[in-house]
C-alpha positions as CSV (number, residue, x, y, z in Angstrom):
1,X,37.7,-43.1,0.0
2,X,37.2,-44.1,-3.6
3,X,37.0,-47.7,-4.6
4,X,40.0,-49.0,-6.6
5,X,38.9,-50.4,-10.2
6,X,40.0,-53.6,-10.7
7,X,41.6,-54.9,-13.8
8,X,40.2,-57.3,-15.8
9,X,41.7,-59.4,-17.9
10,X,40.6,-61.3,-21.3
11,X,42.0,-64.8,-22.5
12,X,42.6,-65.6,-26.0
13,X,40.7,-68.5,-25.2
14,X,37.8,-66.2,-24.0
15,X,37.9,-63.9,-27.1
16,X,37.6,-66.5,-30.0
17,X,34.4,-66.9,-31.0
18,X,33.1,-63.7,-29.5
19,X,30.7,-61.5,-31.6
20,X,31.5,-58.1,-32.4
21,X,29.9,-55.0,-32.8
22,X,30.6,-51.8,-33.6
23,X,29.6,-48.6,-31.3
24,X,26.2,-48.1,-32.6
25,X,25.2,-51.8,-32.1
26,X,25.9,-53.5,-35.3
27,X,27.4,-57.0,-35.3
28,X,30.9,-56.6,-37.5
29,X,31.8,-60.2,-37.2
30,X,33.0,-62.7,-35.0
31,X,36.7,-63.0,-33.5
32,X,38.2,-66.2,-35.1
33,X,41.7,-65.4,-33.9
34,X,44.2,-63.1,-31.8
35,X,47.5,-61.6,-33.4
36,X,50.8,-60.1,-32.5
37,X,53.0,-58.1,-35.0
38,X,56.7,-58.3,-34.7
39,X,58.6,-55.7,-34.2
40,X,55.2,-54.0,-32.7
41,X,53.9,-53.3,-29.8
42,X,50.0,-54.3,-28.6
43,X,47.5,-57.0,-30.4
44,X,45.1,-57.5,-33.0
45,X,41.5,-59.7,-33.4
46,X,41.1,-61.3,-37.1
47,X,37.3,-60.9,-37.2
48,X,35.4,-62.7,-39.9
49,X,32.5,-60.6,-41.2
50,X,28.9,-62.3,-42.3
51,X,30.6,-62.6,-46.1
52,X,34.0,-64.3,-44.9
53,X,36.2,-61.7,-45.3
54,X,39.2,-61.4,-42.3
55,X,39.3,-58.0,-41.2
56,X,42.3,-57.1,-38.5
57,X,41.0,-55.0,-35.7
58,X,43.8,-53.2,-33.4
59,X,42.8,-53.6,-30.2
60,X,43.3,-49.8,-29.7
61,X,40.0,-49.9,-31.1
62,X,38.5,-51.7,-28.8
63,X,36.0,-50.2,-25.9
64,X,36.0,-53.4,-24.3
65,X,35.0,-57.4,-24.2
66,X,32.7,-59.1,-21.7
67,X,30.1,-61.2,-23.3
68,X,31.0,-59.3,-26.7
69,X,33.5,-57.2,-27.7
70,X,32.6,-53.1,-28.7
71,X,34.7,-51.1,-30.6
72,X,35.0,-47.7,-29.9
73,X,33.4,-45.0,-31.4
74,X,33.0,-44.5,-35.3
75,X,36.0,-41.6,-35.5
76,X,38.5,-44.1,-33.5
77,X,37.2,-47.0,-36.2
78,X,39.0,-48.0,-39.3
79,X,37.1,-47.5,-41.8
80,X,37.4,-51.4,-42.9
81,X,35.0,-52.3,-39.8
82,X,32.8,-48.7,-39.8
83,X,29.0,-49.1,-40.7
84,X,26.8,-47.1,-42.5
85,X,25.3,-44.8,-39.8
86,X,21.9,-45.6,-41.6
87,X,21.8,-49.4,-40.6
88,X,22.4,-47.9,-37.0
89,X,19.2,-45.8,-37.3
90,X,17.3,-48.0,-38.2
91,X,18.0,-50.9,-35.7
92,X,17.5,-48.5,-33.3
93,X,13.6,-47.6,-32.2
94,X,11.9,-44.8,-33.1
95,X,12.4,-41.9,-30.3
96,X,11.6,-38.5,-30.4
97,X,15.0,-37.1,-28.7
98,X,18.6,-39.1,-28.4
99,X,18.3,-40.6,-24.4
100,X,20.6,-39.7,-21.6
101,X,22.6,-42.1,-19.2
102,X,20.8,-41.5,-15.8
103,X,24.2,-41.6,-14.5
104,X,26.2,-39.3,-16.5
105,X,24.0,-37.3,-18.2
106,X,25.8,-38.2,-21.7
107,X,24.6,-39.9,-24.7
108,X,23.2,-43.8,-24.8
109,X,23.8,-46.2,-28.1
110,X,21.0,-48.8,-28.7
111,X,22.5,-52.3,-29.1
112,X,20.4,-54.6,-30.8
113,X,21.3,-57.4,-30.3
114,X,20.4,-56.8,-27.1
115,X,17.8,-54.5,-27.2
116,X,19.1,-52.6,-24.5
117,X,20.6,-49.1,-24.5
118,X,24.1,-48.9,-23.4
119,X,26.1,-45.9,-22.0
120,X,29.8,-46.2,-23.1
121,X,31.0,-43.5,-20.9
122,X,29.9,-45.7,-17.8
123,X,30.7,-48.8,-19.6
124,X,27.1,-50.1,-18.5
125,X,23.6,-50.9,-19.6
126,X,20.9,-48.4,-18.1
């Protein structure tokens, strides 16, 4: 019998504060508030990038929050919070071939900050 997922839920309280990076492991910003548009469904973070600037971040485009949130890949991304896939090569160390979740079988992202590799299909470090 499979096991039922359970839901988890995330506070605004909670999300304030919180760093945020993008899917290859580069911090965006940090969540300095949670919005609502009228007239729209769902919610957006304001995230304040390293230079001050207030960028609004659906939370389609979120993979998820726990001790930080992670946007989803770079083709889901606006580009207003996408990183130059450079700055993710190079945080990342040098390997001779991408690594595999041991689980899955699919693709890992380094996170630097940290210094783990991450499988976003799982939604778990490896």
């Amino acid at each position: 019998m499979a096991k039922l997922q359970k839901e988890k839920s995330v506070t605004k309280d909670r999300l304030i504060g919180m760093t945020v990076i993008d899917s290859e492991g580069n911090i965006v910003g940090t969540v300095k508030d949670v919005g609502f548009t009228i007239g729209k469904a769902g919610i957006s973070l304001s995230v304040e990038d390293k230079d001050g600037e207030i960028r609004s971040v659906s939370w389609d485009n979120i993979q998820g929050a726990g001790d930080f949130v992670i946007l989803k890949p770079a083709a889901a991304e606006p580009a207003a919070v996408a990183q130059p896939v450079q700055a993710a090569q190079a945080a990342q160390p040098a390997q001779a071939a991408q690594p595999t979740c041991p689980t899955c079988r699919g693709p890992l992202s380094y996170i630097q900050q940290y210094q783990r590799w991450y499988c976003y299909k799982c939604q778990k470090y490896v």
